[in-house]
C-alpha positions as CSV (number, residue, x, y, z in Angstrom):
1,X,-82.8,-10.1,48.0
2,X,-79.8,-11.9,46.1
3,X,-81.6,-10.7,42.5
4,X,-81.1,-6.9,43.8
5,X,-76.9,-7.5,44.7
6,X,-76.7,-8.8,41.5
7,X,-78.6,-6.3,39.4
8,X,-76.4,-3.9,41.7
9,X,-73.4,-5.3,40.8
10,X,-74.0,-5.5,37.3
11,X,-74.7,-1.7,37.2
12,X,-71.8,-0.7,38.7
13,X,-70.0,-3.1,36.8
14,X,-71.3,-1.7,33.1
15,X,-71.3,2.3,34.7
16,X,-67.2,1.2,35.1
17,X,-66.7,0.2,32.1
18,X,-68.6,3.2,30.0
19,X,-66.1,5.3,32.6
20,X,-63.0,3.8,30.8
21,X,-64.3,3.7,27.4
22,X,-64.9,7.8,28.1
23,X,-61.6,8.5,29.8
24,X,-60.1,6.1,26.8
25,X,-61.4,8.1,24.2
26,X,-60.4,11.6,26.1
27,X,-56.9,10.7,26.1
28,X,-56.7,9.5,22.7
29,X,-57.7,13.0,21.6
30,X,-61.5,12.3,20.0
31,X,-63.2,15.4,21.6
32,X,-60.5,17.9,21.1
33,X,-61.6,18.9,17.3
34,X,-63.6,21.8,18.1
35,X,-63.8,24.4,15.8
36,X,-64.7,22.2,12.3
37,X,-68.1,20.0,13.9
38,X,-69.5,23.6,14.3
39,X,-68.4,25.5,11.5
40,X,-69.1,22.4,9.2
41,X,-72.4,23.2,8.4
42,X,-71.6,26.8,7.7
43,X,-69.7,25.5,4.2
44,X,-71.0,23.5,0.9
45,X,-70.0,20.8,0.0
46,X,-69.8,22.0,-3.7
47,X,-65.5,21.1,-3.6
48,X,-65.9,18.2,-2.4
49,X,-68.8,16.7,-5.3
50,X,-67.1,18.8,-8.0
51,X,-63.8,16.3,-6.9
52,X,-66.0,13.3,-7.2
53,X,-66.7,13.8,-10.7
């Protein structure tokens, strides 16, 4: 019975933590780009190797 506290413990514990790391990352502005991810893939990428050589 002690093995299943612990295990439940250690759940809540990690699901915690991945809630910081998500609201850390929201207010540091990594999800608010969203126009280029999308569009990205519309464009070549001919500028940017004709730059590389």
């Amino acid at each position: 019975m002690s093995v299943i506290v612990i295990l439940l413990l250690a759940s809540i514990s990690v699901a915690i933590l991945f809630l910081l790391a998500f609201i850390w990352s929201v207010r540091s502005g990594q999800f608010e780009d969203e126009f280029s991810p999308p569009s990205r893939i519309l464009f070549d990428n001919e500028k940017l190797s004709e730059k590389n050589k």
